[in-house]
C-alpha positions in Angstrom: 82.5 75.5 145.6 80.3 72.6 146.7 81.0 69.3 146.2 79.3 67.7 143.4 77.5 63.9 144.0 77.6 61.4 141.3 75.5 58.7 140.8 76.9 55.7 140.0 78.3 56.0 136.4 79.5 52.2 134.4 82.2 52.0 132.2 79.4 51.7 129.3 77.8 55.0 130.1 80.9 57.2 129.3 83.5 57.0 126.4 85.1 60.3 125.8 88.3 61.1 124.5 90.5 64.5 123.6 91.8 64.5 119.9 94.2 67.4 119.7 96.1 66.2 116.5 94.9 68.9 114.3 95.9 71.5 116.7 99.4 69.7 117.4 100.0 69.5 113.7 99.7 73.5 113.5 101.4 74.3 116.5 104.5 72.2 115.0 104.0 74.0 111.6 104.5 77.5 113.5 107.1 76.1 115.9 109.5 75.5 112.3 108.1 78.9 111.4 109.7 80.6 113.6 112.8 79.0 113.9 113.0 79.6 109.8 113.2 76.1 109.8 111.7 74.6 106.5 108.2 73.4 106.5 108.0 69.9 104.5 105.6 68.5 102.5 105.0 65.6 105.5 103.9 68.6 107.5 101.6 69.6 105.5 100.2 66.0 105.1 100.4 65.0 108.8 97.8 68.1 109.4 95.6 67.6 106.5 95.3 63.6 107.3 94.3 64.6 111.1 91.4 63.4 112.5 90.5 66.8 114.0 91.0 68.3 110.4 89.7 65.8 108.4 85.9 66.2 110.6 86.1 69.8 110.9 86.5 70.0 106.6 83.3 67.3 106.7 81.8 69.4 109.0 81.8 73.0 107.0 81.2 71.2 103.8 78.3 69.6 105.1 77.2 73.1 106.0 78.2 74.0 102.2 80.9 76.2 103.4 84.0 76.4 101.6 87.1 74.8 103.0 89.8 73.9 100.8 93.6 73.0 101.7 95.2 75.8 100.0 92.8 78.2 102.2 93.5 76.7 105.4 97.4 76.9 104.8 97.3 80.8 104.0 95.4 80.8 107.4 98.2 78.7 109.0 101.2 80.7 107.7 99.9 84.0 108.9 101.4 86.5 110.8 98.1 87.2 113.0 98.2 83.5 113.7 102.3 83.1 114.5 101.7 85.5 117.0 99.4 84.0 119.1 101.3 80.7 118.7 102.9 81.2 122.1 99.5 81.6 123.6 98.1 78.6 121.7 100.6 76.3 122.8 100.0 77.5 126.7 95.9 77.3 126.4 96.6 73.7 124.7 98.8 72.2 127.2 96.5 73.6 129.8 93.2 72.2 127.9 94.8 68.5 127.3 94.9 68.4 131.1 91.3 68.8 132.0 89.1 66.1 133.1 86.9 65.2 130.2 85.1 62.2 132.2 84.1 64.5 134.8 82.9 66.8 132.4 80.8 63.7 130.9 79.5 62.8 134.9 78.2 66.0 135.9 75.9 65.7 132.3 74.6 62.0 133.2 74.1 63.7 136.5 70.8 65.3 134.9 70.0 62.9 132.8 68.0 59.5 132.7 69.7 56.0 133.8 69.6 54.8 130.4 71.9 57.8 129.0 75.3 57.3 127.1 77.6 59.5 126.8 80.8 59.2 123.7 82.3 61.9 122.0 85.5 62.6 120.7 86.2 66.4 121.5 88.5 68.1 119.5 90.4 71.5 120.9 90.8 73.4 117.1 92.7 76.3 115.7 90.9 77.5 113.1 89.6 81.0 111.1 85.9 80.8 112.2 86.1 81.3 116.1 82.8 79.2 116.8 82.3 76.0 119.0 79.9 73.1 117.9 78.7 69.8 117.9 78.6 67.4 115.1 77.2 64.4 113.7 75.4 63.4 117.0 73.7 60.7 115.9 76.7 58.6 114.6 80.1 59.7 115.9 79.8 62.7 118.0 82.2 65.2 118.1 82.8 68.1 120.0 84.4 70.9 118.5 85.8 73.5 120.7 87.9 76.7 119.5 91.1 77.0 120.8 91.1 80.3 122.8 93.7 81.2 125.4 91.3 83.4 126.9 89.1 80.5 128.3 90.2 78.6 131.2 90.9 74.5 131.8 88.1 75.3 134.3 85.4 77.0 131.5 86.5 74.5 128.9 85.1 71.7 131.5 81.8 73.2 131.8 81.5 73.9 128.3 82.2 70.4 127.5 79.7 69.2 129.9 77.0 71.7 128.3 77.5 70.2 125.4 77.7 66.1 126.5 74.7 66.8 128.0 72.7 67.6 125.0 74.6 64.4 123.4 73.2 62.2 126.1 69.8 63.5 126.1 69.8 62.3 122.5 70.1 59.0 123.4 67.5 59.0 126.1 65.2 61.7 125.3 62.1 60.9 124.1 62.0 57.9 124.9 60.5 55.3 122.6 57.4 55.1 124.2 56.9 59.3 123.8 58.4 58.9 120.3 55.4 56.4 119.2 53.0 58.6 121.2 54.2 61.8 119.4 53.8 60.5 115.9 49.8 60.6 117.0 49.2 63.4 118.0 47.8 66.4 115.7 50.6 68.2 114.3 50.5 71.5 115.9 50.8 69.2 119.0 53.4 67.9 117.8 55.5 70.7 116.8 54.4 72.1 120.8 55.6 69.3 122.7 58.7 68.9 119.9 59.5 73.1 121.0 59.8 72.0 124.7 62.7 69.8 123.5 64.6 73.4 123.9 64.3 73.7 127.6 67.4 71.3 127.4 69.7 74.1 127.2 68.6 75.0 130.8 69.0 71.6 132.1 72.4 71.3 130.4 73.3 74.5 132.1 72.3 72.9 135.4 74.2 70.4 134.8 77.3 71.8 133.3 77.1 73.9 136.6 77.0 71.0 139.1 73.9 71.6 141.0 71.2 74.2 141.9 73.6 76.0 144.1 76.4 76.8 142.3 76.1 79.7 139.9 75.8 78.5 135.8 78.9 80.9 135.4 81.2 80.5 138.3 84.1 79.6 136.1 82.9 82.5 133.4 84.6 86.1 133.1 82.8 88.8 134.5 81.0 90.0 132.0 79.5 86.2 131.3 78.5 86.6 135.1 76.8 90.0 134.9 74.9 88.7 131.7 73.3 86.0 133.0 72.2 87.9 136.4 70.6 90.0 134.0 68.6 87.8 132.4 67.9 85.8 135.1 66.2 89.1 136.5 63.6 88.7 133.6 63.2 85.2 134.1 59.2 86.0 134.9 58.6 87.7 131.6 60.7 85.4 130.0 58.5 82.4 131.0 55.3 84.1 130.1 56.8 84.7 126.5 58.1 81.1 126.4 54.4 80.2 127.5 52.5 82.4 124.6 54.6 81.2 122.0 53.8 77.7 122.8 50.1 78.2 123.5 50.1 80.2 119.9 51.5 76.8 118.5 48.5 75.0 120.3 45.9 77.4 119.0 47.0 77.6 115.1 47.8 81.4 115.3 51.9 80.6 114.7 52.7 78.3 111.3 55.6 77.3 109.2 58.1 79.6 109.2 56.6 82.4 112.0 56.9 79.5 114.4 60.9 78.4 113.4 61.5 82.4 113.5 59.9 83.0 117.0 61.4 79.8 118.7 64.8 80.5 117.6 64.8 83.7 119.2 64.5 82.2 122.4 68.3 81.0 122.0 69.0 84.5 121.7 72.2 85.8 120.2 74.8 84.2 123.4 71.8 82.4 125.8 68.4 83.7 126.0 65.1 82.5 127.7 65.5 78.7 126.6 68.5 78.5 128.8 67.7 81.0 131.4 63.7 79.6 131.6 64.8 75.8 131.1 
């Protein structure tokens, strides 16, 4: 694999951190499990007062989601879940080893000087096997399922993905665009705000470490194979990408028709605004 150039990156730019207490307070829980060792009320209490479980419940609530403590402990004590403890424990160890700074330089790699990057990412076992970000524009977190099946290497670029699109927030538009947007006609507006979704091609770019180096070198095959797919319709792809926007421009997509139509782009994994951007 090439070698990836940094620019110069100050203290100030980057302040990331891995918060695996939620997932170290479950792993314990199944570790007394299975020694039929008795599981205290402390234990209990030292999960629920974790900071990893304590955002993740804001989180789904905030998404009107249920998520109540009793739940989450029938979840805990399962049998599905003790037996992929063993595995847990292995991906974990693995995970707290990666190199979340150089996840966080290869995003301000593709991203203006004035960037930031700070996120707390937390590694989480949990029922819903999703990853996501949260609460952006005050204390960003990174949620990432905890699955044995993804590598120290794919959990890097994933996090990268993702710190990208927290540092474009704090760069992209800039104020000068911002004031400039808030004049234009509104079906400008919504045009140029569309566009904003090209950044999960340039996060891709950056997640990847350059031009050269494929967006899914650490991925499975089948991650791989997707992506060349796509890739292949990248010309047809761009010219739907262009009509939807121009449709925007000339009043013939409103309201709703134009949130369905650009969230199809995303597609159901990564469609054209990742393979186009």
């Amino acid at each position: 694999m090439p070698l990836v150039a940094f620019a110069r990156v100050t203290q100030e730019q980057v302040n990331v951190r891995l918060v695996t207490d939620e997932a170290e307070a479950i792993l314990k829980i199944l570790a007394k499990k299975k020694a039929n060792e008795p599981i205290a009320e402390a234990d209990w209490q030292q999960l629920f007062a974790a900071e990893g479980y304590v955002r993740l419940k804001q989180r789904e609530t905030s998404m009107q989601r249920s998520f109540e403590d009793a739940d989450f402990k029938t979840f805990v004590l399962s049998d599905q879940l003790a037996a992929r403890a063993p595995a847990l424990r292995e991906a974990l160890d693995k995970w707290k080893r990666a190199d979340v700074t150089h996840a966080a330089r290869l995003a301000l790699n593709y991203l203006p000087k004035d960037a930031r990057i700070s996120a707390k990412i937390y590694p989480v076992i949990k029922p819903r096997e999703n990853s996501f970000v949260f609460d952006v524009k005050n204390d960003p977190a990174i949620f990432s399922y905890l699955d044995p099946a993804v590598s120290p290497q794919k959990f890097e670029n994933t996090l990268a993905h993702e710190m990208h699109h927290i540092g474009y927030g704090t760069s992209c538009p800039s104020k000068q665009i911002a004031d400039q947007l808030r004049e234009l006609p509104p079906n400008v507006k919504t045009a140029l705000t569309w566009t904003s979704a090209f950044g999960e091609g340039f996060a891709m770019l950056a997640a990847a470490g350059g031009p050269d180096i494929h967006p899914h070198a650490v991925s499975d095959s089948e991650e791989h194979a997707r992506w060349d797919k796509d890739v292949a319709n990248f010309n047809d792809d761009l010219k739907k990408v262009e009509k939807f926007l121009l449709d925007i421009l000339d009043g013939r997509l409103t309201g709703e028709e134009v949130q369905k139509a650009g969230f199809s782009f995303f597609g159901s994994t990564q469609g054209p605004w990742y393979t186009v951007g």
